[in-house]
VODO-627995 format. One record per residue: x, y, z of N, C-alpha, C, O, CB in turn; residue in three letters. Coordinates in steps of 0.001 Angstrom, whole numbers, padded with zeros to 6 digits, always signed. Glycine has a CB too. Example, Ala and Ser with C-alpha at 12.3 -4.5 7.8 and 13.67 -1.06 7.14 Angstrom:
+013190-005690+007800+012300-004500+007800+013200-003300+007800+014236-003319+008465+011308-004473+009046Ala +012850-002250+007080+013670-001060+007140+012900+000030+007870+013409+001138+008039+014084-000598+005725Ser 
end
This chain:
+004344+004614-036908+004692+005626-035933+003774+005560-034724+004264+005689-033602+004636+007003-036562Unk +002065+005306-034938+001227+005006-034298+002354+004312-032644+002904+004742-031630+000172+003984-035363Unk +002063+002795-033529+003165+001628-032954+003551+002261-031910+002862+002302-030890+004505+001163-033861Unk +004923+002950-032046+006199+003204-031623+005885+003994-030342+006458+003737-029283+007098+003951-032708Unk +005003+004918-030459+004251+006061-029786+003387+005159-028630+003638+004945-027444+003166+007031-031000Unk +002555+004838-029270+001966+003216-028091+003049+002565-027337+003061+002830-026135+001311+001645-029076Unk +003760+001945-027680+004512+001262-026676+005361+002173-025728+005576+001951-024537+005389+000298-027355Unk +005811+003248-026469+006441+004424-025889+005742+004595-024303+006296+004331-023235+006147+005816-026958Unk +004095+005218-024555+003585+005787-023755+003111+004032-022282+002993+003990-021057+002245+006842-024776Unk +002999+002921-023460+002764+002148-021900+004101+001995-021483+004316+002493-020378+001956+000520-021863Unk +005086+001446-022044+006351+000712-021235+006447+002323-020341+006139+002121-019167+008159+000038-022489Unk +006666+003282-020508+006840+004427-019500+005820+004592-018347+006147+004870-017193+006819+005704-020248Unk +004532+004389-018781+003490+004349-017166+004133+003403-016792+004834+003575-015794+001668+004006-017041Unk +004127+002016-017481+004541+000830-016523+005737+001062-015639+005567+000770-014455+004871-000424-017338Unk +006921+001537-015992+008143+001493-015197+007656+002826-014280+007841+002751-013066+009742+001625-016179Unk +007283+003561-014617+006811+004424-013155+005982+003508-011918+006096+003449-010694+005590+005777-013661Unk +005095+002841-012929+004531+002291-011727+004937+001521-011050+004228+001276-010074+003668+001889-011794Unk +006151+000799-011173+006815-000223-011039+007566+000324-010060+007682-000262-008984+007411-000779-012151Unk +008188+001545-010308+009413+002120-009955+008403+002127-008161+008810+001696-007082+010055+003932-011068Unk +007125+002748-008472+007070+003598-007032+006324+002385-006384+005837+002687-005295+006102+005342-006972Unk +006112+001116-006761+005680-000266-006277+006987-000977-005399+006822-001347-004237+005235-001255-007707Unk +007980-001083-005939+009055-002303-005928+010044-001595-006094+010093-000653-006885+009017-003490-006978Unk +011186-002069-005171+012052-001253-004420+013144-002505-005246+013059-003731-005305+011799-001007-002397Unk +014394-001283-005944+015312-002200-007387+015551-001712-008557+016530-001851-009289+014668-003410-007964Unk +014355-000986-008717+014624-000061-010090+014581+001271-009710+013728+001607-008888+013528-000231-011308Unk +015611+002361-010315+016556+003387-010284+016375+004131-011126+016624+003683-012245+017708+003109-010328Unk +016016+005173-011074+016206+006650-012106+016797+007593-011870+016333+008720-011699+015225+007361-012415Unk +017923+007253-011829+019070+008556-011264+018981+009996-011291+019145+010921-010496+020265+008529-011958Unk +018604+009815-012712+018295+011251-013827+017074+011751-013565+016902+012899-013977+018235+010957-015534Unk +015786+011022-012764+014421+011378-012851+013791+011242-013457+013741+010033-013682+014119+012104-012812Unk +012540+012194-014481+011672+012209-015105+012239+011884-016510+011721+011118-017323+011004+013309-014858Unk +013668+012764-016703+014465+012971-017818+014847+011377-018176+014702+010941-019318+015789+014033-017472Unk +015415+010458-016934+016142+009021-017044+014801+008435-017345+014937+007588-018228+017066+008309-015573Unk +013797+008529-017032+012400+007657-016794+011834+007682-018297+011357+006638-018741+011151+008450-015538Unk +011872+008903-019143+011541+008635-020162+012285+008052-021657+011899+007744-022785+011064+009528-020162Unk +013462+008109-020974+014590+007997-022148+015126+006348-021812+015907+005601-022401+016091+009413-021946Unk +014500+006239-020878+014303+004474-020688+013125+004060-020917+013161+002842-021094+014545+003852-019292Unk +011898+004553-021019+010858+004158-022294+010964+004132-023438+010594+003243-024205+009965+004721-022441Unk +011558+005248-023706+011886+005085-025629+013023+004297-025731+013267+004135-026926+012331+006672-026625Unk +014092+003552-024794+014891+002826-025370+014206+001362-025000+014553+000346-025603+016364+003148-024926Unk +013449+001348-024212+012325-000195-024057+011710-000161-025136+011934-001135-025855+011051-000327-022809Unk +011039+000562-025519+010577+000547-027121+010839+000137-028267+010185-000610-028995+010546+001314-027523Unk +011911+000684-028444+012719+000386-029821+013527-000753-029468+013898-001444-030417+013717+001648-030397Unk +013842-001062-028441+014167-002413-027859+013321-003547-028149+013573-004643-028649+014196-002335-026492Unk +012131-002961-027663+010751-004168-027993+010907-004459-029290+011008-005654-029568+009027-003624-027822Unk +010960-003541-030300+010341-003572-031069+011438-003882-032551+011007-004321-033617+009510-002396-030835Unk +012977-003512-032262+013647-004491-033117+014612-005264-032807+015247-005995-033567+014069-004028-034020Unk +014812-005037-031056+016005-006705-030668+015328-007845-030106+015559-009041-030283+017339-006491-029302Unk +014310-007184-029281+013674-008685-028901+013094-009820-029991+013071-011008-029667+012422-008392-028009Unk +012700-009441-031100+012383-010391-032182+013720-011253-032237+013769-012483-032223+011992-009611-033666Unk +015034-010179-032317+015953-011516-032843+016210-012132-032053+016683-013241-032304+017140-011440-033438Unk +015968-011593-030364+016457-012471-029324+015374-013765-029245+015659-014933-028978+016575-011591-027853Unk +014403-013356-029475+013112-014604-029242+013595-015443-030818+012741-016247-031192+010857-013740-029240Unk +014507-015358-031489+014353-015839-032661+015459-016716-032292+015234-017927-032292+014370-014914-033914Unk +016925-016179-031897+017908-017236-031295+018014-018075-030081+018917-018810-029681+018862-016723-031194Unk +016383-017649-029407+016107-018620-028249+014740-019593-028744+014245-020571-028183+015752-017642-026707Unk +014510-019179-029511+013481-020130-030113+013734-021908-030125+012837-022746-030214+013377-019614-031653Unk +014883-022114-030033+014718-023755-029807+014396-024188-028416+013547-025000-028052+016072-024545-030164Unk +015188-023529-027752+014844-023112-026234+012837-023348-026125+012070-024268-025845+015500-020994-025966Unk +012726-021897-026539+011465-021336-025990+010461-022625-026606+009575-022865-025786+011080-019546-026619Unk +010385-023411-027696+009689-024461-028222+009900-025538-027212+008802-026031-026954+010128-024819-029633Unk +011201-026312-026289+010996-026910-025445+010335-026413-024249+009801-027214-023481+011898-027337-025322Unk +010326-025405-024066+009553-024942-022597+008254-024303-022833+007536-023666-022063+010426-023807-021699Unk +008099-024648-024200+006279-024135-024554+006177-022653-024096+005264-022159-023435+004858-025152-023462Unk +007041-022177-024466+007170-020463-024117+007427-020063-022868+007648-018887-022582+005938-019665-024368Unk +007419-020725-022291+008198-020606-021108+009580-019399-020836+009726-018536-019971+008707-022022-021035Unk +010411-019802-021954+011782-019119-021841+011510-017868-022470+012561-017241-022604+013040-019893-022544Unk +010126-017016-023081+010361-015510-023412+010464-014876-022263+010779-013697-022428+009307-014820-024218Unk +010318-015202-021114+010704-014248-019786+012241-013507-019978+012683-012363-019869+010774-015341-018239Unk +012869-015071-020385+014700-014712-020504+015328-013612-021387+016255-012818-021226+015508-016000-021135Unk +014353-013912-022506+014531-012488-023555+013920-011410-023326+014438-010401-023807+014112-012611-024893Unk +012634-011245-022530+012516-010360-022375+013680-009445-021112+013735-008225-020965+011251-010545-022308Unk +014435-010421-020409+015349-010282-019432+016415-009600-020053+017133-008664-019701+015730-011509-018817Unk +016342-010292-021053+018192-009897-021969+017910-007948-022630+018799-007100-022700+018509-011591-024298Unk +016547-007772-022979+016586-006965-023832+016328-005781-022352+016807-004653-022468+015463-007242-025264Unk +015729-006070-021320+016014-005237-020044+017572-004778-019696+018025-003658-019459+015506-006113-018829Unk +018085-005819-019744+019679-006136-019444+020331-004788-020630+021004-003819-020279+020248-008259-020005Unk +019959-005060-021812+020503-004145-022866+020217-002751-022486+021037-001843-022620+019906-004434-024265Unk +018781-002575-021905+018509-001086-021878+019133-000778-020472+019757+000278-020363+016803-000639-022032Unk +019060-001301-019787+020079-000950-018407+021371-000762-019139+021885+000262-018689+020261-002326-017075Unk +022093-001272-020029+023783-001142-020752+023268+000325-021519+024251+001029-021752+024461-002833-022233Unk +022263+000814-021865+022283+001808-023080+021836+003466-021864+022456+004524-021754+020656+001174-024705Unk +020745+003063-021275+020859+004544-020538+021600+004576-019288+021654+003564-018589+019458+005133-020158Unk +022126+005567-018981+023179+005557-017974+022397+005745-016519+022752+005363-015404+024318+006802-018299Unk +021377+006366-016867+020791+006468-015070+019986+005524-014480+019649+005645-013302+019870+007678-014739Unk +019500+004233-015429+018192+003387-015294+019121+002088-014534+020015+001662-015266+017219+002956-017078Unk +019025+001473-013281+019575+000589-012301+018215-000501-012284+017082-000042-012137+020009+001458-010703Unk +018389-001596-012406+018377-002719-011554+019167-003198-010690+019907-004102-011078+018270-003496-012059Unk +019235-002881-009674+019743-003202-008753+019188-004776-007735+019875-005370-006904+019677-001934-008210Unk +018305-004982-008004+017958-006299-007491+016171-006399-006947+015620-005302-006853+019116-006570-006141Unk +015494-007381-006678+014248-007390-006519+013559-007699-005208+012996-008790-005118+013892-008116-007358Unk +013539-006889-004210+012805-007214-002867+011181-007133-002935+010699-006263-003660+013317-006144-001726Unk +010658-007659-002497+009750-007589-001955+008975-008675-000722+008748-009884-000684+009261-007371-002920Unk +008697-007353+000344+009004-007676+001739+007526-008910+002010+006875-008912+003055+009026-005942+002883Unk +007348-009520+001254+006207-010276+001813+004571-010131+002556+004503-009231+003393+006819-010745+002546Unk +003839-010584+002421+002427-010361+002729+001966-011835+003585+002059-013002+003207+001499-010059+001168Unk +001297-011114+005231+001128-012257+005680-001007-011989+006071-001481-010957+006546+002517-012531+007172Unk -001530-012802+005816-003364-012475+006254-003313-013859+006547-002473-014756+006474-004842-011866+004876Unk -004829-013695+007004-005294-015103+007406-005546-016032+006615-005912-017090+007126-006290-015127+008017Unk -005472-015978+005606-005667-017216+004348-004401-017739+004045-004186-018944+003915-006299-016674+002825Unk -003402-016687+003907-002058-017236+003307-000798-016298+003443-000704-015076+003548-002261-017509+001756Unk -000244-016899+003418+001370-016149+003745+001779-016234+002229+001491-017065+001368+002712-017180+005010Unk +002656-014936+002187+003510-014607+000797+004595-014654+001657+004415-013909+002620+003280-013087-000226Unk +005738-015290+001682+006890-015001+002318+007703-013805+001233+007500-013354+000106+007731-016514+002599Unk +008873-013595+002494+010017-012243+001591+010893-013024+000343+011293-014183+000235+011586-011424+002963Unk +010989-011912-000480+011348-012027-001839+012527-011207-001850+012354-009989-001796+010264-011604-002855Unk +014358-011919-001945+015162-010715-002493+015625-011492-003181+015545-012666-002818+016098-009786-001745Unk +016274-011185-004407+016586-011812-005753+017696-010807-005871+017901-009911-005051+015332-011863-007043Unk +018443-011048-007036+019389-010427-007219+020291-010623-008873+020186-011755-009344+020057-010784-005996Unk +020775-010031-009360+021355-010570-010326+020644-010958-012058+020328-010072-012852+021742-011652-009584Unk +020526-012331-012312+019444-012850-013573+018127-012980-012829+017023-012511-013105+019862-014512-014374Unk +018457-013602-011996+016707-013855-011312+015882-012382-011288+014679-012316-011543+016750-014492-009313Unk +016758-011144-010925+015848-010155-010644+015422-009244-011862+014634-008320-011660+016412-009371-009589Unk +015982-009510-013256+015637-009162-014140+014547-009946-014855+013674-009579-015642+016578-008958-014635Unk +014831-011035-014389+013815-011961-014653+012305-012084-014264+011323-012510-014871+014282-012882-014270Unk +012573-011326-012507+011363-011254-012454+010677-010076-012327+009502-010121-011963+011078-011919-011691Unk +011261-008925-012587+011128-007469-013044+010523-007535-014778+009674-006801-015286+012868-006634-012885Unk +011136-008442-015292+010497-008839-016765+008914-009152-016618+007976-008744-017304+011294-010310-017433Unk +008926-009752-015833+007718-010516-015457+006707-009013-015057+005722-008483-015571+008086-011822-013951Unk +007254-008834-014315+006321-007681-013611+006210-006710-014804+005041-006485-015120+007051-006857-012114Unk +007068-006134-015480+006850-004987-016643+005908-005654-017383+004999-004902-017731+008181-004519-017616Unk +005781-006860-017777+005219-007238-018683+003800-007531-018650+002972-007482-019560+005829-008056-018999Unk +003652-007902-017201+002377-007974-016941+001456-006469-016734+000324-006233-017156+002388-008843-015748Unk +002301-005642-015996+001442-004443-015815+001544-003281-017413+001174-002108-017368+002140-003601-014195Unk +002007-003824-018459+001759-003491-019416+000266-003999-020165-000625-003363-020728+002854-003752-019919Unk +000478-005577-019854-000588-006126-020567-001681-005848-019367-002618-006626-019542-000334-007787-021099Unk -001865-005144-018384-002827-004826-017602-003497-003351-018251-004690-003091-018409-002218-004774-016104Unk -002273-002474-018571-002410-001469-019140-003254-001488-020519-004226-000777-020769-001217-001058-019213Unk -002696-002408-021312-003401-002685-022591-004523-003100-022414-005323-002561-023179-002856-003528-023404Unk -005070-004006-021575-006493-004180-021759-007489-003253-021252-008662-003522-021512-006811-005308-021268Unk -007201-002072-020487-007992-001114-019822-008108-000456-021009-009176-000456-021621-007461-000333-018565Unk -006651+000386-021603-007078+001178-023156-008013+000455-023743-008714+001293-024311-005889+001319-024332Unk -008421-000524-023938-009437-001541-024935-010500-000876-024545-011613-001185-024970-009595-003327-024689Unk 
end
């Protein structure tokens, strides 16, 4: 229960933080949509993504893990199908230019933007997790 409660409470900071970072993800419903799309990332994490990493596993062994981005994509994809107010709508971000280096603009759309919204949840989770430490 511990578990469940943990992932509960990061995947929910994370998509807030996400939400008010990166312009793409949607909470129609608000606070109410925001949390009821943590607890379905959760229980998502925690009993479809195994089977999805399990039927991409021949996959993910040629790309040296490479391809858990995709599952973690698919099981995003699912919780966007399960709560009604939570949107991906696509992934902008307007670019960063300084004197060392240019980030050019970023709009994605479609698999790519779940893909790289995967990316981003996942990382500012595991950012999250190592501060609790």
């Amino acid at each position: 229960m511990k578990k469940i409660v943990k992932y509960f409470i990061i995947d929910t900071v994370s998509l807030y933080l996400i939400s008010l970072n990166i312009r793409g993800v949607a909470f129609d419903g608000g606070i109410q949509t925001l949390l009821l799309t943590g607890a379905v990332l959760s229980v998502a994490q925690l009993l479809v993504r195994p089977l999805i990493n399990l039927l991409l596993l021949p996959l993910n062994l040629i790309t040296f893990g490479l391809f858990k981005w995709v599952s973690y994509a698919v099981t995003l994809y699912l919780v966007t199908l399960l709560v009604d107010g939570f949107k991906v709508s696509g992934f902008y971000y307007p670019g960063m230019e300084s004197y060392w280096f240019n980030i050019p603009e970023i709009n994605l759309s479609g698999l790519f933007a779940f893909i790289v919204f995967s990316f981003v949840i996942s990382s500012v989770s595991s950012i999250i997790v190592w501060v609790m430490k």
